[in-house]
Structures are given as C-alpha cells and as structure tokens.
C-alpha positions as semicolon CSV with decimal commas, in nm:
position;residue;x (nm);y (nm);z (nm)
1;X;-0,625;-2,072;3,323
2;X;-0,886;-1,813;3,470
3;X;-1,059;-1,543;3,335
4;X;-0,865;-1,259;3,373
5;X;-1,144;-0,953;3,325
6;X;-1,060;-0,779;3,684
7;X;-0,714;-0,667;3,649
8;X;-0,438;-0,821;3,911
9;X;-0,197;-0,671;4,171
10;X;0,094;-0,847;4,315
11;X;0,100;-0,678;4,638
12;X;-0,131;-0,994;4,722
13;X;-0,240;-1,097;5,059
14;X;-0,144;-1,483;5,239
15;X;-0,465;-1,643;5,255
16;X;-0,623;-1,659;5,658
17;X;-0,960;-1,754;5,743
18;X;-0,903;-1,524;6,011
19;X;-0,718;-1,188;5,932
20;X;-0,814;-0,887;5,809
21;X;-0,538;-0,754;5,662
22;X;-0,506;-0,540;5,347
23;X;-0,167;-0,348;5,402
24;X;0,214;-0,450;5,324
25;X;0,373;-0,563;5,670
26;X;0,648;-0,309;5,778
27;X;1,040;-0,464;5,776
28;X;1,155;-0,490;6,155
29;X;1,471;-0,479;6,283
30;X;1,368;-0,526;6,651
31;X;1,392;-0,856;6,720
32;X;1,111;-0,804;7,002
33;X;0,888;-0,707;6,720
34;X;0,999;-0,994;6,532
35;X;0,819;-1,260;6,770
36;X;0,538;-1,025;6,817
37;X;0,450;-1,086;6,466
38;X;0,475;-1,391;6,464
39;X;0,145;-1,403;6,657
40;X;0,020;-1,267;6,411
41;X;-0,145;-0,938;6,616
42;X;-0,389;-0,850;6,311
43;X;-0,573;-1,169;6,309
44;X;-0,511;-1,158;6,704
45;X;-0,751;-0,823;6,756
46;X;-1,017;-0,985;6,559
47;X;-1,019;-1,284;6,723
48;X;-1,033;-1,114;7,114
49;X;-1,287;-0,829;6,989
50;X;-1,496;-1,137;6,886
51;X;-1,432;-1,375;7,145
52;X;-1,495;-1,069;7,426
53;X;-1,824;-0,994;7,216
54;X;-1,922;-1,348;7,322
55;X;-1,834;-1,308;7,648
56;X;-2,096;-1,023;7,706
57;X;-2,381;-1,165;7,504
58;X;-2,370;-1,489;7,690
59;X;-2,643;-1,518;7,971
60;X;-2,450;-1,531;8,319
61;X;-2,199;-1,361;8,495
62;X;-1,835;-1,426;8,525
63;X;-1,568;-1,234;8,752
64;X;-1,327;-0,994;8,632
65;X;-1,062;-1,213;8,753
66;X;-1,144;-1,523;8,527
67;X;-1,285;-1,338;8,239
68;X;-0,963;-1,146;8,243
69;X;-0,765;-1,515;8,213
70;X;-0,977;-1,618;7,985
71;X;-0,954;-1,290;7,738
72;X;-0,541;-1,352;7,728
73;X;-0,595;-1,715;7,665
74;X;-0,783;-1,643;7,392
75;X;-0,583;-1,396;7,237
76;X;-0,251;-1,647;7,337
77;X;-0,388;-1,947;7,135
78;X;-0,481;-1,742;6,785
79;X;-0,108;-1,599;6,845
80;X;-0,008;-1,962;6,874
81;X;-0,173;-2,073;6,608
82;X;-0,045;-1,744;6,394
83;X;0,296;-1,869;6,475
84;X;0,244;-2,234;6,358
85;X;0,100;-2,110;6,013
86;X;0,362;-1,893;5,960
87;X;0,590;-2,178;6,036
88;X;0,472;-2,439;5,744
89;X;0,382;-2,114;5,524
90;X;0,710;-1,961;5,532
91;X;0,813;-2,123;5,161
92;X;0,477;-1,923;4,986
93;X;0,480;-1,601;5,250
94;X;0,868;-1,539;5,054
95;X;0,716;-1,553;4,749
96;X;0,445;-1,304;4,779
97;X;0,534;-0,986;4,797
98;X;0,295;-0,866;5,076
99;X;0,451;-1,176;5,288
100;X;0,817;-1,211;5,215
101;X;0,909;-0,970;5,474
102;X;0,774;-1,190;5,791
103;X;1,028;-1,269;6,026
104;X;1,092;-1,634;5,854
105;X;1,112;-1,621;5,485
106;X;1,346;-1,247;5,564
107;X;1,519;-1,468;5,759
108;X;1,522;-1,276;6,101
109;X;1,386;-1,563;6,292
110;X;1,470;-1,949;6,247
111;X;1,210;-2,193;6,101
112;X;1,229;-2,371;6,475
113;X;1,191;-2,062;6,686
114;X;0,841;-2,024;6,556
115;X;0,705;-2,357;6,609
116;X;0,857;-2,373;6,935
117;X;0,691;-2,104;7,026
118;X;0,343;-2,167;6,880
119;X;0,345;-2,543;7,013
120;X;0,455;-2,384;7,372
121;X;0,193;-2,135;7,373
122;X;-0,073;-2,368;7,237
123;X;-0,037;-2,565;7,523
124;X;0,003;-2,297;7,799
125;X;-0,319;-2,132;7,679
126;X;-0,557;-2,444;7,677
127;X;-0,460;-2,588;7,994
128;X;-0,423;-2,213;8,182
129;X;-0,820;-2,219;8,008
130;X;-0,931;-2,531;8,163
131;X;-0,803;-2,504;8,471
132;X;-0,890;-2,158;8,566
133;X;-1,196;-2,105;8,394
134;X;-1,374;-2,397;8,238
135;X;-1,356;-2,733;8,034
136;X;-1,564;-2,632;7,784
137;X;-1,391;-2,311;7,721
138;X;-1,068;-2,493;7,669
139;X;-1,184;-2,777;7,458
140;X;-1,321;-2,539;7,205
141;X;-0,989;-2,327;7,225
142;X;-0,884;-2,643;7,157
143;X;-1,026;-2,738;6,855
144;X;-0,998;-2,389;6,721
145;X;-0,638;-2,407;6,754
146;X;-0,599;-2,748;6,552
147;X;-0,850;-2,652;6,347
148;X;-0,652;-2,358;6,194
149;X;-0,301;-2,573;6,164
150;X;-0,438;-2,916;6,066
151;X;-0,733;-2,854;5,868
152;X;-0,728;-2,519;5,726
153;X;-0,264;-2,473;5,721
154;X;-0,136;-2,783;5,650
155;X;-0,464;-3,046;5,465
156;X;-0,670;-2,775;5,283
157;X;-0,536;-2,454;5,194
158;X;-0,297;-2,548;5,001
159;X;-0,513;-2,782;4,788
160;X;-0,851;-2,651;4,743
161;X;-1,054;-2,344;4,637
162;X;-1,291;-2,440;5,015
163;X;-1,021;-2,352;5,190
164;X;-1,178;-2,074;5,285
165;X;-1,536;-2,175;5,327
166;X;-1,413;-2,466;5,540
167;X;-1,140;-2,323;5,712
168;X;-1,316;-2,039;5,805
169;X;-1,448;-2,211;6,082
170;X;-1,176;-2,164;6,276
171;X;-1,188;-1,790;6,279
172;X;-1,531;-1,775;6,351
173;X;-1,506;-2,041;6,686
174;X;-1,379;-1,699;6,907
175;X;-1,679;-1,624;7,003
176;X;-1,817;-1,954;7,102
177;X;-1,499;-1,969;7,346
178;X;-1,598;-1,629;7,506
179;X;-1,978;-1,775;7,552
180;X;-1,869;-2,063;7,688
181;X;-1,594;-1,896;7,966
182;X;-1,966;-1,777;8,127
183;X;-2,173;-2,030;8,098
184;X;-1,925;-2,345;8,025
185;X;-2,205;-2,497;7,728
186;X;-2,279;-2,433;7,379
187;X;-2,626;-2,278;7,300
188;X;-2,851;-2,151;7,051
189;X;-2,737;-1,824;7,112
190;X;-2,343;-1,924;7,063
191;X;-2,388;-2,108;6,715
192;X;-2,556;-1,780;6,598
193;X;-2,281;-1,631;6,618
194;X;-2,036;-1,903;6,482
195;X;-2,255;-1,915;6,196
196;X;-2,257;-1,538;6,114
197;X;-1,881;-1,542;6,115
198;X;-1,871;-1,857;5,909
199;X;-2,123;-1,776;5,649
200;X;-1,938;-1,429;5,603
201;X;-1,564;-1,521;5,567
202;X;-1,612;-1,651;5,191
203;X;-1,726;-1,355;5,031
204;X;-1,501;-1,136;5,279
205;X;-1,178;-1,312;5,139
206;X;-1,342;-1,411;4,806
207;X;-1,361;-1,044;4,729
208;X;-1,048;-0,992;4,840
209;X;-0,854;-1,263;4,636
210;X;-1,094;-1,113;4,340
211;X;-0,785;-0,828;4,325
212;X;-0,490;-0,991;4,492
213;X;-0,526;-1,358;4,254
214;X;-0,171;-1,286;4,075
215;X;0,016;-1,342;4,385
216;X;-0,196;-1,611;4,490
217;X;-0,113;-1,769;4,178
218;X;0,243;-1,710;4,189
219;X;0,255;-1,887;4,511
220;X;0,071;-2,159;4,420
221;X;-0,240;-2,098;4,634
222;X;-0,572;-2,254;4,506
223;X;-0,797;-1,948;4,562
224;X;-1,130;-1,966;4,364
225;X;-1,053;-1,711;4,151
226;X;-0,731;-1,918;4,009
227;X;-0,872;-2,240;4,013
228;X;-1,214;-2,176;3,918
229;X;-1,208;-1,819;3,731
230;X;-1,317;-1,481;3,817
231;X;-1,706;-1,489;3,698
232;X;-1,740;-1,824;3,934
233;X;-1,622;-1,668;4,186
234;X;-1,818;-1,322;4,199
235;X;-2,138;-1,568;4,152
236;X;-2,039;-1,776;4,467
237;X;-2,022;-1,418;4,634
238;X;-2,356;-1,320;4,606
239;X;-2,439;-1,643;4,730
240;X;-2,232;-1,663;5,032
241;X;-2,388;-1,277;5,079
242;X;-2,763;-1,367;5,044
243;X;-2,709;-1,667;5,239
244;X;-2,469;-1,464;5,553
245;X;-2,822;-1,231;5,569
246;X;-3,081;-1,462;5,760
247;X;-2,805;-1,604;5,995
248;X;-2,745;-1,190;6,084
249;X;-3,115;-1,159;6,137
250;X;-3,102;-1,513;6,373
251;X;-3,031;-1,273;6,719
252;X;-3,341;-1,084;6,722
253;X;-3,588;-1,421;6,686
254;X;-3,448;-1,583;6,941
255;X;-3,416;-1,270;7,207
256;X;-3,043;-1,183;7,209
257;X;-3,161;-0,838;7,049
258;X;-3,464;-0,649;6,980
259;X;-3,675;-0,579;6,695
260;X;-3,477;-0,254;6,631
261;X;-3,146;-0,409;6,678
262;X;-3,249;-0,680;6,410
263;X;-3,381;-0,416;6,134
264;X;-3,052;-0,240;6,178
265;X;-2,801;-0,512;6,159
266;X;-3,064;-0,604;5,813
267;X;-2,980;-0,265;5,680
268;X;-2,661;-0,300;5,675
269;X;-2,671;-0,682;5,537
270;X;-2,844;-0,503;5,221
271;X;-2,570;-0,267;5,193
272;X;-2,384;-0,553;5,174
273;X;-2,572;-0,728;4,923
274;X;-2,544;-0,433;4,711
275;X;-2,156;-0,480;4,738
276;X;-2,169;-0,798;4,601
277;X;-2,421;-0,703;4,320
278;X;-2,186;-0,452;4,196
279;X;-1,902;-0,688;4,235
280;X;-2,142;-0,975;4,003
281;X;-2,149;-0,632;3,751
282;X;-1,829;-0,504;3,753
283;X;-1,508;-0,549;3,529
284;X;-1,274;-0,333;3,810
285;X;-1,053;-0,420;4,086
286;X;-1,232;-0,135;4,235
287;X;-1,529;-0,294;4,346
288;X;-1,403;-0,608;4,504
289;X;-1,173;-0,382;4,681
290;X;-1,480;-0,199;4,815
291;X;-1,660;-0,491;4,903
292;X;-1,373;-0,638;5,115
293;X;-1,370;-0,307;5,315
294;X;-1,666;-0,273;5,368
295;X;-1,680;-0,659;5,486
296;X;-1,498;-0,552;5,795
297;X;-1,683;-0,252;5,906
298;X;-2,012;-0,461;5,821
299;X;-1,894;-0,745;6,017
300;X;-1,743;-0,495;6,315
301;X;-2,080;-0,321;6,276
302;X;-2,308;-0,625;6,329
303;X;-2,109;-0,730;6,666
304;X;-2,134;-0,354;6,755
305;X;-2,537;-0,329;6,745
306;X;-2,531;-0,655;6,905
307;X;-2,349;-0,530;7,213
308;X;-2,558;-0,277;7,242
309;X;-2,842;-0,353;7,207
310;X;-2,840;-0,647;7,442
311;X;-2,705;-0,404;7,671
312;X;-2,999;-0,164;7,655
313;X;-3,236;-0,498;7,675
314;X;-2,978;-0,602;7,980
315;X;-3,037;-0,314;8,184
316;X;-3,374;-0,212;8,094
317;X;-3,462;-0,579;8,250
C-alpha cells in the first residue's frame, strides 16, 4: 500500500499521455455530442495546436491547400485514436467518477459504435495523409495512432507505473507529423520538439495523479503514486523536471530561436522547477495541483515563444 501523506480526491482523472484535462465531463443528451466526445476534443486541441506549431517551425513552405488537409488529418487520427481508448477503457472510465459519464460506460453509445468509428477514421486519416500530402507525414500519423492503442491502451497502461513515461510518446509525435507535412523528413529540429513533449508528460501527469491516486486506485490503474508511493513519485518529478530543462533550451543552439527566445523559454523552465521543489516539500494536494496547472501554461508557453520568435528570426531574414 502507498504512502498516503497528500490527501486523495475521487473526482480522479482517466490516465492519457495526451490530455489535459482537469474538469468533470458534462452528461449529454445529444447524441451528436455523444460521438463528438468520443474523439476525445480535449486531447484533440492539444494535439493540432502542437502538430500546427510544427508545421510553422519546419524550414519550407507548404500551400494552404495541403497544410489545411493535413491539419484535419491530424486532428482526425488523435480523435480516432480517442475513440479506440475509450472503447477498451470503457470497464475503468465507469468506475471513476470523473469518467463514468462518457458516452460508453453511461451507456448512450454501444461498445461497437466506437471502435467502428475509431478504426474507420484511423484509416481515412492516414491514407487521406499520404496521398495528399506526404509519406512521411502519414507513416508517423501512423505510428502515433498505434502507438496510443497498442502500446500505451491496451499492453502498458494498465500494467505499469511507465505508462506514462513510455506512452507519452505518442502525445508528443504531433508535432513531428506537422514538420514532416513541409518538409516530408525527420530532423534535428523535429526530435527537439518530440523530446520536449516527451520529457515533460511524466511530471505533468505525475503531479496530477499525486491528487487524483484514489480513483486511480479504485480502478485499478498502476499510476506511480499507487504502485510505488507518494514520496517516489514527487522524487521522480523533480527528475523528469530537471531533466525536461536542457531539451527546452535545445531550439536556441541549434538556430530554431534566438538567444532571447532561449533565456525566456529557461525562465519559465525554473519556474517550473520551483513547482516541483515545492511539490518534493509539500504534504498538500495543493501543490501538485499547482504544478499540473501550471504544466500546461508552461508547456503552451514554450510552443508560444517558439512561434514567435522564429517568426521575428523568419522575417527579419
């Protein structure tokens, strides 16, 4: 049994490498809204705001037309893949509270329904991809999709605290897709970005399963702070946070920002640091809960001063 020190809520949170949610999802009655969710729209607006960030920072141009295509093929396969997870996960989402009112476990939509529509759309969005933009593009879509249902849904999540570590790769592929819709390769420049999202998803859902752990218990979900105890598991966040800071910095040696942009996006990586520090400290909910917050804006923040400052070193070419 873990330590128990940070007291537990059981409005917990469904485990995804690549959501951001915090909030209890709203009961629906529309059945239009119903398969909307399915895609899981959340995780979707990470994933395009992400994958579109890639798109810009690549070198290259690309027309409106086929950037366009392959924006809503993006955004189509993390739906798809949404829809698959909440397919196998739909025995644990009706056990936690925060998840027992998705379409499947309240029993608005059928079990079938959603992996119809997540093996349909799967397919649709990776060979739309390669045909109208690029191979690359669409092998990596690809991979991210059976990535997030085969390795992170259905072989790890369920049986290992590096779920998340692993599995975050998935959510932090996006971007690599967009980079690759431009200039159809993989570069230096697209595996920084892969790797900031990577290193950062552990301590950004670590922190968060720091103060939603009771339902992840209850369903059965082998987060680190159930399997491996709360003090581990703030420890393995500072890690995961000093190690996330020299990937951030990565950009600015190797010209996709400047100087400036670099310092900035380092100022907020020791705000972040402080986070987890006071997270190590702390006996609260309070402060994980402020560290997983924060986690998003940093994260939104980084690809923010990234944008523009590449833009500024675009046009002042």
């Amino acid at each position: 049994m873990t330590d128990n020190s940070i007291t537990h809520q059981t409005t917990g949170q469904n485990a995804n490498p690549t959501a951001q949610e915090d909030g209890p999802e709203p009961i629906n009655q529309n059945q239009f809204v119903d398969y909307a969710l399915l895609l899981k729209p959340r995780v979707m607006s990470l994933v395009l705001f992400t994958g579109v960030a890639g798109m810009l920072l690549a070198p290259g141009k690309i027309d409106l037309l086929t950037a366009f295509i392959a924006v809503v093929c993006i955004a189509v396969g993390a739906g798809a893949s949404g829809a698959i997870n909440m397919w196998y996960d739909r025995d644990i989402d009706s056990v936690m509270e925060r998840t027992m009112n998705r379409p499947l476990p309240a029993g608005r939509l059928k079990p079938p329904v959603a992996l119809w529509l997540g093996t349909t759309l799967s397919l649709v969005s990776v060979g739309v991809m390669g045909v109208w933009v690029n191979l690359m593009s669409a092998g990596l879509l690809a991979v991210t999709i059976a990535f997030y249902v085969f390795v992170y849904t259905i072989w790890l999540k369920r049986r290992t605290p590096q779920n998340i570590v692993i599995g975050g790769a998935s959510g932090a592929l996006p971007p690599m897709i967009g980079w690759a819709a431009v200039t159809n390769d993989i570069s230096i420049g697209s595996l920084t970005l892969f790797a900031i999202i990577f290193m950062w998803t552990p301590p950004h859902f670590w922190a968060l399963s720091l103060y939603r752990s009771g339902d992840y218990e209850k369903a059965g979900v082998p987060m680190m702070p159930v399997v491996s105890g709360i003090e581990k598991t703030k420890r393995q966040i500072l890690i995961y946070t000093l190690f996330l800071f020299p990937f951030t910095l990565v950009p600015a040696f190797v010209g996709m920002i400047s100087l400036t942009g670099g310092l900035t996006i380092g100022g907020l990586g020791i705000w972040f640091i402080r986070h987890a520090l006071l997270v190590l400290k702390s006996e609260r909910s309070e402060e994980p809960r402020a560290m997983f917050r924060y986690s998003i804006l940093y994260l939104f923040l980084i690809f923010v001063v990234l944008l523009a400052d590449h833009a500024l070193l675009t046009t002042g070419a």
